[in-house]
C-alpha positions in Angstrom: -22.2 -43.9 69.3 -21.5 -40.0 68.5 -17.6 -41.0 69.3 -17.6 -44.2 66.8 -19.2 -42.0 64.0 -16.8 -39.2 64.5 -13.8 -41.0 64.5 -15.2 -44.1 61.8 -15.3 -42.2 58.6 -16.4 -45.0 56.5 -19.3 -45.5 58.8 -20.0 -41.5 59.0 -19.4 -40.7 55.5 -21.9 -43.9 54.9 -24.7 -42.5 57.3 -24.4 -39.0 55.7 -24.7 -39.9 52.3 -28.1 -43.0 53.0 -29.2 -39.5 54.9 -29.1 -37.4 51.8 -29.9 -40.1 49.0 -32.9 -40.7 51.4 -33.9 -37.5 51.7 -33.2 -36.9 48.2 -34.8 -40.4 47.1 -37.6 -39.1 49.0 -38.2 -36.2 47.1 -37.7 -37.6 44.0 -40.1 -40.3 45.1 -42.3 -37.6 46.1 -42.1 -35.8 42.4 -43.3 -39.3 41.0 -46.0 -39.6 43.1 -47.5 -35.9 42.3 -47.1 -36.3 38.7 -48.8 -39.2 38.7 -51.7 -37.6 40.9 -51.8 -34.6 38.9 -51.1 -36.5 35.4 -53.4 -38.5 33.5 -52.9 -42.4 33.9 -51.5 -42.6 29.9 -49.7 -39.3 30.6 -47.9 -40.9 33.9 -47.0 -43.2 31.8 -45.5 -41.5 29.0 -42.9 -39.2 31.6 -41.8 -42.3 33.1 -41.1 -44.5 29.7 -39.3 -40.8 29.2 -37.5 -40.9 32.4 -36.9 -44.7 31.8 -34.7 -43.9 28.9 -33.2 -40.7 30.5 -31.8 -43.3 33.3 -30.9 -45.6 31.0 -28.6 -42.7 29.6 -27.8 -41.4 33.2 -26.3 -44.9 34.3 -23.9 -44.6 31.1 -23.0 -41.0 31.4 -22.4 -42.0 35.3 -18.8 -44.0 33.9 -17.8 -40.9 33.5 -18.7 -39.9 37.9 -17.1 -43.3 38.4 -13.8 -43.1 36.1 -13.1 -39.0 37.6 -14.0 -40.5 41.2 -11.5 -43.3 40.8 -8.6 -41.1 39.3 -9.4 -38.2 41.7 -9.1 -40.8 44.6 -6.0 -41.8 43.2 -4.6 -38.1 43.0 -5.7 -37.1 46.8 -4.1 -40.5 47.9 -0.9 -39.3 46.4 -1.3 -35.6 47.5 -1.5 -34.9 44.1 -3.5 -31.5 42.9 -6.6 -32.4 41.2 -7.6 -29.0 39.9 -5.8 -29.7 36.4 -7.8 -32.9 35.9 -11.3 -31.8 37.1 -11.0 -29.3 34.4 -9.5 -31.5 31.5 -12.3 -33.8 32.2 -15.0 -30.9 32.8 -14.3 -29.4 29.2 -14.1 -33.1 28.0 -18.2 -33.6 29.2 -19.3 -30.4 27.7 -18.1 -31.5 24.0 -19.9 -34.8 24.3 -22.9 -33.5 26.2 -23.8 -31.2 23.3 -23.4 -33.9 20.9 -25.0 -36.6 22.5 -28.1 -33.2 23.3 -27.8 -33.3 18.9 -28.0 -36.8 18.5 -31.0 -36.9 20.8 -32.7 -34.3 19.0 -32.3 -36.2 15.5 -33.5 -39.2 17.1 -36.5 -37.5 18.8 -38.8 -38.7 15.7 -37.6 -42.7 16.6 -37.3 -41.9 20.1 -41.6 -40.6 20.3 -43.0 -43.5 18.1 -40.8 -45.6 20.9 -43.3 -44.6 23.7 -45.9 -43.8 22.0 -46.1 -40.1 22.4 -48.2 -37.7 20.9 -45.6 -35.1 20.6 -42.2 -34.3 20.0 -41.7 -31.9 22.8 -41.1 -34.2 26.0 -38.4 -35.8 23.6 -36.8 -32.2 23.1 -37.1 -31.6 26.6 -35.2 -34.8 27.2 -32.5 -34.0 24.9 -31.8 -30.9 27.2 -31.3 -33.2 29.8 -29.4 -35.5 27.9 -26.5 -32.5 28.3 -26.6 -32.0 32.1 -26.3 -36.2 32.1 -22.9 -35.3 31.2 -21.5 -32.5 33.2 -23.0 -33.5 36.6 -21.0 -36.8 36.9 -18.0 -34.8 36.4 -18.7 -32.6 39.4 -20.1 -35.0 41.3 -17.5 -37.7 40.5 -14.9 -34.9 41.9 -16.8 -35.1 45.0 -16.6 -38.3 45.4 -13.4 -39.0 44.6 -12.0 -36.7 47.2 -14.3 -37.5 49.6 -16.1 -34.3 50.1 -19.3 -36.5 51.2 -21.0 -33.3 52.5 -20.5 -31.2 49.3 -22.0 -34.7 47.5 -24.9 -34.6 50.1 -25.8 -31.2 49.5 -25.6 -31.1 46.2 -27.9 -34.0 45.9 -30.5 -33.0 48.3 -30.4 -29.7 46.3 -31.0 -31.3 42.7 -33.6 -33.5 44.7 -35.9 -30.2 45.9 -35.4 -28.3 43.3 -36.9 -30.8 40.7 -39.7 -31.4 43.2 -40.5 -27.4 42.9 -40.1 -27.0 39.0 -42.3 -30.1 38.5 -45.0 -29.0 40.6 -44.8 -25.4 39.1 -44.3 -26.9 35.2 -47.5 -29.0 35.2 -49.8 -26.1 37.4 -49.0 -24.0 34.3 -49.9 -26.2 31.5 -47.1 -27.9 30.2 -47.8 -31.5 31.8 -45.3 -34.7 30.6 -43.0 -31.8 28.7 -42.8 -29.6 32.2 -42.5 -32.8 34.4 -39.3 -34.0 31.9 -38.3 -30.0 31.7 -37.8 -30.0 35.4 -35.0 -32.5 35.2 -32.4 -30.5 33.1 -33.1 -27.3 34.9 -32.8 -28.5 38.5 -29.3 -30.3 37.5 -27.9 -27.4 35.8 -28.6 -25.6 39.4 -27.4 -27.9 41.3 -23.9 -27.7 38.9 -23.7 -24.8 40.1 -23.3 -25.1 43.8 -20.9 -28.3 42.9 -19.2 -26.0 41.4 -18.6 -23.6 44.4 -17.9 -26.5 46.4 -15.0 -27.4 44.3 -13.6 -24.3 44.0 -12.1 -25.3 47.1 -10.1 -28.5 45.0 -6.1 -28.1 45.5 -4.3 -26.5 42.7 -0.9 -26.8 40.8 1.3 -28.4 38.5 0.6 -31.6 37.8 1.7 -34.4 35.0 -1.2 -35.5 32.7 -3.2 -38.6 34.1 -3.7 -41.4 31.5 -7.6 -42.2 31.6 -7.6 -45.7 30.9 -9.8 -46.7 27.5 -10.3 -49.9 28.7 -11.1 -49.1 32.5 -13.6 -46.3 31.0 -15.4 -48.4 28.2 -15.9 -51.5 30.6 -17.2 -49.1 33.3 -19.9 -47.9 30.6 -20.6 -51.2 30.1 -21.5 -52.0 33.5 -23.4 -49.3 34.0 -25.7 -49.5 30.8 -26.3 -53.5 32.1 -27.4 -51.9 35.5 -29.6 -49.3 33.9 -31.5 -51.9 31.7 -31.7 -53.9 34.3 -33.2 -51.5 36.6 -35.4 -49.5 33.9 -35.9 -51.3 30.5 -39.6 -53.0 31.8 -41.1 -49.4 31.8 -40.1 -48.9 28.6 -41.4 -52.3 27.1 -44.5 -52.6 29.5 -45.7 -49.7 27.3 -45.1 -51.3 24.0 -46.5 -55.0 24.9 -49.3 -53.8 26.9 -52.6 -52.0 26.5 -52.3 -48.1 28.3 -54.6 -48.8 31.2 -52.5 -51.6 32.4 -48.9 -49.7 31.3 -50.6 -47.0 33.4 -51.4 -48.9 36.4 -47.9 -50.4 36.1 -46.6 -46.6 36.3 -47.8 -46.7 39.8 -45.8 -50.3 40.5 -42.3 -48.5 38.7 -42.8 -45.8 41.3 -43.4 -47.4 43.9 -40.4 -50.2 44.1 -38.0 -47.7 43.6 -38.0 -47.2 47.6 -35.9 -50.1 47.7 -33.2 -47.9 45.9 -32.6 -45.0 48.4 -30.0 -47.1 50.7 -28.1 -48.9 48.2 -27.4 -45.9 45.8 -26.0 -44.2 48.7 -23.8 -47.0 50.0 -22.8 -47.7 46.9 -21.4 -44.3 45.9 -19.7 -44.5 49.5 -18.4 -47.8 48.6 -16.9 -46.8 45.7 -14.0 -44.7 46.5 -12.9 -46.2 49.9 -12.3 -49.5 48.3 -10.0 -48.1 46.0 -8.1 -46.0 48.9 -7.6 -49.4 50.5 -6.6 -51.2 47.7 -3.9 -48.4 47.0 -3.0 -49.1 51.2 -3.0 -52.5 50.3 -5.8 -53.4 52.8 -8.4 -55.7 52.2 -11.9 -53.8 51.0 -14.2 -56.8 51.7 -15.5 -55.2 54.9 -16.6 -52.4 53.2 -18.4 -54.5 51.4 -20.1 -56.7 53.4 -21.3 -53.9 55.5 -23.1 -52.0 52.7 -24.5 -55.6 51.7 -26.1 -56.2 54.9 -27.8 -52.8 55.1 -28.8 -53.3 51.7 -30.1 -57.0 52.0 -31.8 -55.9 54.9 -33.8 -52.7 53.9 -34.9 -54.3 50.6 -36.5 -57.3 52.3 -38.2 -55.2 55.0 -39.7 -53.0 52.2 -40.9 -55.7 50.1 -42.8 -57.4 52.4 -45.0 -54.7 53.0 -45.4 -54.5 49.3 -46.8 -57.8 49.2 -49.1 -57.2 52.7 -50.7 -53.8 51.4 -50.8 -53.2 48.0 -53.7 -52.1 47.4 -53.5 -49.3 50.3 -50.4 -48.1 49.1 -50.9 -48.0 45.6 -54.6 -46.2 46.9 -52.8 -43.7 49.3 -49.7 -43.2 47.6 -51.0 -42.6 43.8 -55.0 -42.0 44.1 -57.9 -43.7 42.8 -56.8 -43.2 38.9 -54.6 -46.2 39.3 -55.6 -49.8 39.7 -53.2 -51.6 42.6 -51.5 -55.1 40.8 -51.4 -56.7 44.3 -48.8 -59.6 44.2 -47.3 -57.7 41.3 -46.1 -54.5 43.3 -44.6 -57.5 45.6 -42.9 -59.2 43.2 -41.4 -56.3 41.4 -40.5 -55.1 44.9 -38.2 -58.1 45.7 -36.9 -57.3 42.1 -35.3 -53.8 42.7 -33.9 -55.5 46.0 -32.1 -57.8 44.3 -30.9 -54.8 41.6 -30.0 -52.6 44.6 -27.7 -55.5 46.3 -26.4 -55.7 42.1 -25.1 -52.1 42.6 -23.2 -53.0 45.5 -21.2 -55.6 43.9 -21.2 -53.3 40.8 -19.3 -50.7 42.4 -16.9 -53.0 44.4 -16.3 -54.6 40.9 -15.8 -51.1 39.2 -13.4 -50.0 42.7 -11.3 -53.7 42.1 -11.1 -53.7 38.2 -13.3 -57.2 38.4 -13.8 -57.2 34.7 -15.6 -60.9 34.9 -18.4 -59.3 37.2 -19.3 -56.6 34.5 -19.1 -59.1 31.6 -21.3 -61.7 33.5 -23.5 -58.6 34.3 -23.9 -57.7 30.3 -24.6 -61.2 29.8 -27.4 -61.7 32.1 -29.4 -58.7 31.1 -29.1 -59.4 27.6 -30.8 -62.8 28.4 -33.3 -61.0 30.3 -34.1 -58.5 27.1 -34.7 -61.7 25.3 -36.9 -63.5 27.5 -38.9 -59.9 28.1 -39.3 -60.1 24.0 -40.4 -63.6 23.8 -42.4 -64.3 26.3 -44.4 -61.3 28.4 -47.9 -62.4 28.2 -48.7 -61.0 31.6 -47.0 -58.5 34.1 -46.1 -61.5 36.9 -44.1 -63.1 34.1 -42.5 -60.2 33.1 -41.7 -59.2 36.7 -40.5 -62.6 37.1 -38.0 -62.1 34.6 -36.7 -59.4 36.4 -36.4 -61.4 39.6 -34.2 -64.3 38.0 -32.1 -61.7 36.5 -31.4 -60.1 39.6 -30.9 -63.8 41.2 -28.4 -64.3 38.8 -26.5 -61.2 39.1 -26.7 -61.5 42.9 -25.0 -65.4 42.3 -22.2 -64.0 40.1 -21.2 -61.3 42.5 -20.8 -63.8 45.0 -18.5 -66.0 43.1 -16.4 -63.0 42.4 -15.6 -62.2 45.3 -14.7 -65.9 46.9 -12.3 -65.4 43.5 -11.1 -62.1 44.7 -7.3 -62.2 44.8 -6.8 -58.7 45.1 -7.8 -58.3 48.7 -5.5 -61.2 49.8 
């Protein structure tokens, strides 16, 4: 086994980096799960309508990770130096980071009557974090795209524990949804910096300019932004359509299902960059794929039946007595995110082979979704039903693109 994972780097690089997004997941899960024991119900579910956005934002600003991962592939599969272009994208990030920070901020007033806050401040906090949305990608899309899976590991599990410890620290003090949101921005910006050490190591010299492709970059936002509403736009609108003793107890359903996000997040961002190296060898990627789907398949059914068999003990042990368990809900919703973390499987593969239908098809099924979830949401099982049949469908079309798939002929 030790001999197949040392020589297999696909197989290594994939059990490092479910090792760290685990680990990291973990902690992140873990950060949810205090706040929402040391937050009020309505409280818990202000951060995470906050956070709900934030990821909304994070999924868009992550075109950026997959558009510097794909070129930097490119480069180190052509022995190219990819100092130059690190930097020409790093400066590139800061000048829309701090505008997208002042957009926030003028927004903030919309943006707090959204979820319902009381004040302004978690908003500013989130427009801080708005600007490290932009510049980690570009580190960690460096990473990735040169296959520094340990640096990417570390860095992650580092962001992960440090966001845990600010969190914890933020709300002892007083500062509660604001601290909890606060944490975010400053545990990235340290994290940054150890990417940043570990690319110091990135191969330098002259280089031509490399054309960024509009289209590649404006269609990978576009995938991205689906995922993310696909994933988070319920914890937003379950707090507008619902009374704040149910959008609470719902917090504790949000944070819960997102176990079923560890794996595939991990595979995925593994997936990514090795199907583009064999596409530029001219080998077929589908492998790749089918073993990241299998793992993923397999870990979200596992972990959504026991939502379904104990939800009351989980939602009891896990978040405290403050929070009223949804039983067949937390279930449902579970089955859900596995179906959105198999999406981000095809997503990436799509994204890695320029399947443009798969991201269109994508943006079209959400959007259907967002409709339904307007129209009709007079419960929590319906509206967790709609997230089911969107992830059926998304599931369906990534099947049929790859039966299509004429680039790994």
């Amino acid at each position: 086994m030790w001999k197949q994972l040392r020589e297999n780097t696909a197989l290594r690089d994939s059990v490092l980096m479910t090792a760290a997004s685990i680990g990291a997941g973990g902690f992140d899960y873990l950060t949810n799960v205090l706040a929402g024991n040391l937050l009020e119900p309505v409280t818990f579910s202000l951060f995470l309508a906050v956070i709900a956005l934030l990821q909304i934002v994070m999924h868009g600003t992550n075109a950026l990770r997959n558009v510097v991962a794909f070129y930097a592939a490119q480069l180190t599969a052509e022995q190219r130096p990819t100092r130059p272009f690190f930097l020409t994208r790093w400066w590139s990030a800061v000048r829309w980071g701090v505008v997208a920070a002042v957009l926030t901020l003028l927004l903030s007033p919309l943006l707090q009557r959204l979820v319902e806050a009381t004040t302004i401040m978690p908003l500013i906090a989130a427009a801080l974090a708005v600007l490290l949305l932009f510049l980690r990608p570009v580190t960690d899309g460096m990473l990735q795209g040169v296959q520094d899976f340990v640096g990417l590991a570390g860095v992650t599990a580092a962001q992960a524990i440090l966001r845990t410890l600010f969190t914890i620290g933020f709300i002892f003090i007083g500062l509660q949804a604001t601290g909890a949101l606060l944490a975010l921005p400053l545990a990235a910006a340290l994290a940054g910096v150890l990417a940043w050490w570990r690319l110091n190591r990135l191969r330098t010299g002259e280089t031509t300019a490399v054309p960024v492709s509009t289209s590649y970059s404006l269609q990978t936002v576009i995938g991205l932004v689906a995922f993310a509403l696909l994933v988070n736009i319920d914890a937003v609108l379950v707090r507008s359509f619902f009374d704040d003793a149910l959008a609470g107890d719902y917090g504790a359903v949000i944070t819960l299902r997102k176990i079923n996000l560890f794996i595939p997040l991990a595979l995925g961002m593994v997936l990514f960059p090795k199907a583009v190296a064999r596409q530029q060898a001219g080998a077929d990627p589908r492998p790749l794929l089918w073993l990241a789907m299998g793992l993923t398949v397999a870990s979200g059914l596992a972990i959504s039946a026991v939502f379904f068999l104990f939800p009351d003990l989980l939602t009891a042990r896990l978040l405290g007595d403050a929070y009223q368990s949804l039983g067949t809900v937390l279930g449902w919703s579970g089955v859900a995110t596995a179906l959105f973390a198999a999406v981000n499987i095809w997503l990436n593969y799509a994204l890695a082979q320029r399947q443009w239908g798969y991201i269109w098809s994508l943006a079209v099924i959400v959007v259907g979704m967002m409709i339904g979830l307007f129209v009709w949401h007079h419960s929590l099982l319906v509206v967790t039903g709609w997230l089911v049949a969107a992830g059926l469908l998304a599931n369906i079309a990534g099947l049929v693109m790859t039966q299509n798939d004429k680039t790994a002929q």
